[in-house]
C-alpha angles and dihedrals in degrees: 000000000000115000079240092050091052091043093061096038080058099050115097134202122252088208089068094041123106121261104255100221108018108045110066095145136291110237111229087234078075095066089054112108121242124280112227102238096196111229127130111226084038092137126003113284091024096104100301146290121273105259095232126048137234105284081051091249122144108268123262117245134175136194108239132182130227129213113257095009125101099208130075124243131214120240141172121232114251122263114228129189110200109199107180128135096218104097095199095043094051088046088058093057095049097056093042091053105037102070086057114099104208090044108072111183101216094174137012102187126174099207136051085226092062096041093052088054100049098035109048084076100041127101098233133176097184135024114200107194136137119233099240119070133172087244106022158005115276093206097063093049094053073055094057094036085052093051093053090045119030079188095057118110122201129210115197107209101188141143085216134097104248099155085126089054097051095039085052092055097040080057106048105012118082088212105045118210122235140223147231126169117225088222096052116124099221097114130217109293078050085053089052102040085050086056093047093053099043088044101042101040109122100184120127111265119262125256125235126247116277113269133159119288088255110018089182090063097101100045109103116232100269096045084054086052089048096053092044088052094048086050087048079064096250119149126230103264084052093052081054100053099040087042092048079232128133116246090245088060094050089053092048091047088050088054094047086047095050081049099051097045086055090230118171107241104190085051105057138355092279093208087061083045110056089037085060089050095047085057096042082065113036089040092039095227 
């Protein structure tokens, strides 16, 4: 074999390589469909919230005022998580938001672990995280979080680049996530004003864009192992391995994949894409 035939048997293509930041791996407890918990009041309009908090407090309302309307409304203040491992940083968002009556911060947690643990129970209306944690991937937890609660926005607050990450969800998640750079220059009344927005929003979710009944229809059996290995988190060279599958084969079937999911390459990073869709329907987002 020729030194340029080696050469392009060795190229590989960026559009099968792992997202730096974002994917660090989907556990496959995170494929796994919602337990009912059982509870009346679980979500709004589900029977009704319990009418103190949990620190047994009285909840906190506000009278709010809608365009066009000349009565006033009750409404509860929104109830925001913050998960960053930045202690500082995290400590920011707290004071600018707790002098805010209609912004109530219910949890400020440093791991994905500890957030998983006192989150999956909450009644939350917004969940501030960045997507990069010292033992997980957050998003994977706002997922999870998702998953527990259809109602729940998410806010991502990173220095990273995660475009790919929010087009994918406008695409296949009925409630999109936001974002918010950490080096952005807005300020904290402009902090405050962006969490406001994302919390208090009371607009339908969007729907996804129209796809088949069941988009995965076409993919053959080992491309389907394939996807649900790449949302475990494995790279491609471990797909290869598990799958007794050389790491050339894995990149065609994720082409094939990308094709057959009809994902618009030039819009997104389309393994971050079909990984997104893979959850919207598994996790029913």
């Amino acid at each position: 074999m020729s030194d340029e035939s080696k050469d392009q048997d060795d190229r590989v293509d960026p559009r099968t390589l792992p997202h730096p930041v974002i994917h660090q791996g989907i556990p496959a407890s995170a494929m796994r469909p919602a337990t009912p918990s059982g509870r009346r009041g679980a979500y709004p309009g589900s029977g009704g919230w319990p009418r103190t908090d949990s620190s047994g407090g009285p909840r906190r309302i506000i009278r709010t005022h809608r365009p066009g309307s000349t009565t006033g409304a009750i409404r509860r203040a929104a109830a925001v998580a913050i998960v960053d491992q930045e202690t500082l940083f995290r400590t920011m968002v707290v004071d600018a938001l707790s002098s805010e009556p209609d912004l109530k911060v219910v949890a400020s947690l440093d791991s994905v672990v500890r957030a998983r643990e006192a989150l999956s129970n909450r009644r939350l209306d917004l969940l501030i995280l960045d997507v990069e944690q010292r033992d997980g991937s957050g998003a994977v937890l706002a997922a999870e979080l998702q998953r527990l609660n259809p109602w729940l926005r998410v806010l991502l607050m990173t220095r990273h680049d995660v475009t790919s990450l929010i087009e994918s969800t406008r695409r296949h998640l009925r409630r999109p996530w936001s974002y918010l750079s950490k080096l952005s220059n807005i300020g904290r009344q402009g902090l405050v004003e962006t969490v406001r927005r994302v919390a208090l929003d009371a607009g339908p979710s969007s729907a996804p864009a129209a796809t088949r009944k069941d988009p995965f229809a076409e993919l053959t059996p080992q491309q389907m192992a394939v996807l649900r290995l790449i949302a475990d988190g494995y790279t491609n060279q471990q797909v290869a391995e598990h799958l007794g599958l050389s790491r050339r084969t894995v990149e065609n079937h994720l082409l094939a994949i990308y094709r057959s999911l009809d994902i618009a390459e030039e819009e997104v990073n389309p393994r971050v894409a079909a990984v997104l869709l893979l959850l919207s329907q598994t996790l029913k987002l």
